[in-house]
N, C-alpha and C positions, 0 to 999 in steps of 0.2 A: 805261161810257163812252158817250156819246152819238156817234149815230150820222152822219156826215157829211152824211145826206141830211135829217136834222131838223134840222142846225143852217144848210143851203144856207137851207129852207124856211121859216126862223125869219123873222116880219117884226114891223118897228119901229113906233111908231105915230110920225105926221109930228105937230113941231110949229112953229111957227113961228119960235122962236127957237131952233132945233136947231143942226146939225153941218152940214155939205155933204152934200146926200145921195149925189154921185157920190163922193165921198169915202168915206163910209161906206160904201159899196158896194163901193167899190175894194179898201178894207178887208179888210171881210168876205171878199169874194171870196177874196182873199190866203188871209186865216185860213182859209177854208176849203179853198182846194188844201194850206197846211200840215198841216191837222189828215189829209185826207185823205190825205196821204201816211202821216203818222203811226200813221193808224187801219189803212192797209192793211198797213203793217210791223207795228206789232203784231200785226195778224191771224197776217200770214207767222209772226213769233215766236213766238206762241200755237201755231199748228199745228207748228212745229218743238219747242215746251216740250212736248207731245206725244207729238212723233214720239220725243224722246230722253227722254223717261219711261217710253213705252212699252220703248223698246231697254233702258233702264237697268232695266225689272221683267223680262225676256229674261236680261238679262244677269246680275242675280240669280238669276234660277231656275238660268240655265245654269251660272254657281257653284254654286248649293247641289248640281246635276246632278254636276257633276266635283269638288267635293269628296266627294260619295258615293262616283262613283269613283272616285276617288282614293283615298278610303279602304277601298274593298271591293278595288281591286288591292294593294293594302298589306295586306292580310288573306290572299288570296291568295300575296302573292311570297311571305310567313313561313310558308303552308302550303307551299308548294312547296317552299322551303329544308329546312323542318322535315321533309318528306316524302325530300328529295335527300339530307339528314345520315343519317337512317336507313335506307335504300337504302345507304348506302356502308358505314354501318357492317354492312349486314346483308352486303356484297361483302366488306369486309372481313374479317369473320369466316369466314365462307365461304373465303376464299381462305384464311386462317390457319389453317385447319382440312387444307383440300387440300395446303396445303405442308409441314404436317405431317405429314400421311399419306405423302406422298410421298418425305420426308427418312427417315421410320419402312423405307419400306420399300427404298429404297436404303440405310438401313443396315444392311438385312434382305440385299439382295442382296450389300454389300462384305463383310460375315459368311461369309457362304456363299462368297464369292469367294476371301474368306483361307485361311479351312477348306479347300478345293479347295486352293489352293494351296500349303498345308501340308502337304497329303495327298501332292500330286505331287513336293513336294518331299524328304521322308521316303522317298517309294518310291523317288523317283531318287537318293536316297545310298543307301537297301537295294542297290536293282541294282548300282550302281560296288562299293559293299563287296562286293557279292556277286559279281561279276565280278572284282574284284581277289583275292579268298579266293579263287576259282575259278582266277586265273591261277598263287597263289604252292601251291597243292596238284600244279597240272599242273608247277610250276618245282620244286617237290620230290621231284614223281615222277621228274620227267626227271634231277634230280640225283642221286636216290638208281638212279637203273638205269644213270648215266652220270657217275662222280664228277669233278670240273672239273679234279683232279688226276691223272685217267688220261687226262684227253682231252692230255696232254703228249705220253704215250710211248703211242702205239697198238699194241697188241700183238696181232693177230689168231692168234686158236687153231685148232686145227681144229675140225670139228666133231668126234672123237671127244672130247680136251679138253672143249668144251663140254659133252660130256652126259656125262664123269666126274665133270666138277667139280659137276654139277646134284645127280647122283644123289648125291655126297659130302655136300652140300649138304642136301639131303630126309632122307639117312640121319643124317646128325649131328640134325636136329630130330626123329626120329623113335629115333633112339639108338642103330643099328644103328652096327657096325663097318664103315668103308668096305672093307677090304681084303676082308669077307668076300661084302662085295655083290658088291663087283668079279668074286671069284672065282666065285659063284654066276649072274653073269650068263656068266662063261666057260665054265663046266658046261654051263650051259644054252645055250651053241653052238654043245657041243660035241656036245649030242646031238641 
């Protein structure tokens, strides 16, 4: 592009049967504040073609820059997930293993619980049975030394009565004649 200050400087050669020279000058003049404007917005444009070239090779780099990252944090999130899935299943397991143990061993203590409680239960019906055999032996004894059909007619003896009939009683199981014991304890009174 020619320069605005070689085409101001440009001169004609005069001839006699020319143009108007204030005219052509006038001209010129013209053409040359046009082109001058023109030259110096091109310039402007040329350094703005430039400046947004320059930005637009920035702005490339700074893509291929965050497609990197972009793709090295997407390599990363999938390691983290893939690291997070196996952490849970390793919690997982872990816990499926404790809660097993721990089921294992509360079935271990309601075992032992029942057992116990079978145990206390078994004694505690020996005791009552045993308490109750205990009562109907006292209720047998008390019947047999107290028959429910003399306690009608109470008949109080004396005591001699009483240790006749004792000693009748010992002599019949031992096979003696009562009458002779009787009279053998009157011998023996009487001496």
């Amino acid at each position: 592009m020619i320069n605005p200050q070689d085409l101001q400087n440009t001169e004609f050669s005069k001839s006699f049967k020319g143009y108007t020279c204030t005219e052509v000058d006038k001209y010129v003049e013209y053409v040359v504040e046009q082109y001058t404007e023109l030259y110096r917005e091109n310039a402007e444009l040329e350094k703005r073609v430039k400046t947004l070239t320059a930005k637009l090779e920035d702005a490339k780099n700074d893509q291929s820059s965050i497609s990197a990252t972009i793709v090295n944090a997407q390599k990363m999130a999938d390691e983290i997930i893939r690291d997070a899935n196996e952490k849970a299943v390793a919690i997982n397991s872990a816990i499926k293993s404790s809660f097993d143990e721990i089921v294992a061993q509360y079935r271990k203590v309601i075992e032992l619980n029942q057992q116990q409680l079978f145990e206390a239960q078994k004694n505690a019906i020996d005791f009552k049975n045993g308490i109750l055999d205990g009562y109907k032996q006292q209720v047998k004894l008390l019947c047999e030394l107290i028959p429910l059909d003399s306690m009608e007619s109470i008949d109080l003896k004396s005591v001699d009565e009483v240790v006749e009939n004792a000693v009748a009683a010992a002599g019949e199981k031992l096979g003696v004649n009562s009458d002779s014991a009787s009279n053998d304890e009157e011998n023996d009174g009487n001496n």
